[in-house]
N, C-alpha and C positions, 0 to 999 in steps of 0.2 A: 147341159143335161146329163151328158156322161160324170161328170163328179158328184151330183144329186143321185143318180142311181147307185153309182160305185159308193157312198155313203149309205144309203138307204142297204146295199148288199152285203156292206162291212158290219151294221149295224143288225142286222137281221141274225148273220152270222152268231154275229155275240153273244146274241138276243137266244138263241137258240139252244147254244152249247155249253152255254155258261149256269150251272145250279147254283143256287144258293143267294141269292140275292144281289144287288149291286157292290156290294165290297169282293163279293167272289168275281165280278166282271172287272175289277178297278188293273189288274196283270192283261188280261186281255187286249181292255181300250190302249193301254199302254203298250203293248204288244205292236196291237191293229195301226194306232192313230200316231203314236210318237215314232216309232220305228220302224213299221214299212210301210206306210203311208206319208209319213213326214208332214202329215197335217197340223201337228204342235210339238212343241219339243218336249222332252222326256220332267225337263223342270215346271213345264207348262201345267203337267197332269198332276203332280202335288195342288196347283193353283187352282185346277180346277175340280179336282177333290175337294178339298175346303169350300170351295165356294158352290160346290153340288150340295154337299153336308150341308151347306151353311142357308140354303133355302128352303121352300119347301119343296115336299115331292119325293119320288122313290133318287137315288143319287144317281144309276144309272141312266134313269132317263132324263136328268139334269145336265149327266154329263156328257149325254151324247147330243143334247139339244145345244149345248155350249161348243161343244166341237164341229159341230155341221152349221151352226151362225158362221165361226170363224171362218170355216171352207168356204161355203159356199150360202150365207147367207140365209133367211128366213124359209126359202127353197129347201136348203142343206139342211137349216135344223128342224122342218118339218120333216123330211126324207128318214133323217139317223132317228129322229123321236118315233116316228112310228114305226120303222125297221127295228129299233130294240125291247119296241113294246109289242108289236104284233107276235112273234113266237110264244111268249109267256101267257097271250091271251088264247091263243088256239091251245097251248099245251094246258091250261087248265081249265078251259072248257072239256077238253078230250077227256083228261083226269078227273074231274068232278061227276061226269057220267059215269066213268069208268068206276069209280071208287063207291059210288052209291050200288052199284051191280057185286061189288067184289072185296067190301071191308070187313066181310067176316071171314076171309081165307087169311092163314095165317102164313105162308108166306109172303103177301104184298106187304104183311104189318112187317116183318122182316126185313124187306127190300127197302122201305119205309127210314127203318131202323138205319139200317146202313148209309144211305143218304144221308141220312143230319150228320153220319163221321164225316164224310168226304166235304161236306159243304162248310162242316169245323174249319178243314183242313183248309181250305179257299181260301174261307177268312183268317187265319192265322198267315196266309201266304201274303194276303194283303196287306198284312201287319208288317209282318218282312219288311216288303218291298215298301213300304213308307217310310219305315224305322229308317232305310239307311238314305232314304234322300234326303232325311228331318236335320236339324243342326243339331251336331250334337255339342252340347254346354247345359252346364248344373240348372242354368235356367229354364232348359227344355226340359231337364229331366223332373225338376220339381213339378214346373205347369202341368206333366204329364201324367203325373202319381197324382198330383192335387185334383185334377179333371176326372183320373179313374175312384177316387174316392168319391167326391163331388156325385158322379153322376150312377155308379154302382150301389152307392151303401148309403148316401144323404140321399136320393133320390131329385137333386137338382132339375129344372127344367133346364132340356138341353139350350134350348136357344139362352137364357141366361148365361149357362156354361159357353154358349160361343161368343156373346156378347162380351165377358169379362176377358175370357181369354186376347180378344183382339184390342182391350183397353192394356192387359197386361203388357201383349208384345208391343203397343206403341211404347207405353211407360217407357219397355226396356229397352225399345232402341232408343225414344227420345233421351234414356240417360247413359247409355253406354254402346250404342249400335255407333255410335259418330266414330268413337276412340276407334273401330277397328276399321272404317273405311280409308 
């Protein structure tokens, strides 16, 4: 019962302080759950990134339901799922009243404003921090320009883009991943 709460606490946490959506949360969990919690290891969260992305659902709350399976089972991933969803539902209930009372002052549109820089900022941080656990080889780099084209400017449906991508990397390891093991 103590690592269901201490999950559901960790996850509330998160859930809380974290703006900008679940790629702004993805430094955190990794924070929270690889490093001082030691509930999955730091290679685990790439893993479970891709495989948050890679279903459906907001990723944060993918990824926190994958992580409290792991701990502490259907319990655990009930506990972190509603500990990182419950803050976002109280804070925008709160804001949704608030903002029908108060979006014709123009400093909220201000404050407003500067939010989407810092929440930029999140997500670039999350970029970071992916870029340097990613392998880096021409073939990462190609798949990964080909994906921001693909899905920026052809307007690709994502699951497509993640479908091929996961045909791509068997391809490349079934023809060249063996040589370097």
């Amino acid at each position: 019962m103590k690592k269901i709460f201490e999950l559901f606490l960790t996850f509330f946490k998160i859930g809380a302080f974290t703006f900008g959506g679940g790629y702004a949360m993805i430094p955190l969990i990794k924070r929270e759950a690889a490093e001082k919690k030691k509930w999955v290891s730091e290679d685990d969260i790439m893993d479970i990134v891709a495989i948050a992305e890679s279903t459906p659902g907001p990723i944060a709350v993918n990824a926190a339901t994958f992580i409290g399976t792991r701990t502490a089972g259907f319990p655990g991933a009930a506990a972190a799922t509603f500990g990182v969803v419950l803050p976002a539902f109280l804070i925008i209930l709160g804001v949704s009243a608030l903002f029908r009372i108060t979006s014709d002052i123009k400093w909220i549109s201000y404050a407003f404003f500067g939010i989407r820089a810092a929440v930029l900022a999140l997500i670039l941080n999350a970029f970071v921090s992916m870029y340097k656990q990613c392998p880096k080889n021409l073939f990462s780099y190609v798949l990964a320009g080909a994906v921001f084209v693909l899905a920026a400017f052809l307007k690709v449906p994502v699951a497509a883009i993640i479908g091929g991508c996961a045909v791509f990397g068997l391809a490349f390891y079934a023809l060249c991943g063996r040589k370097r093991e």
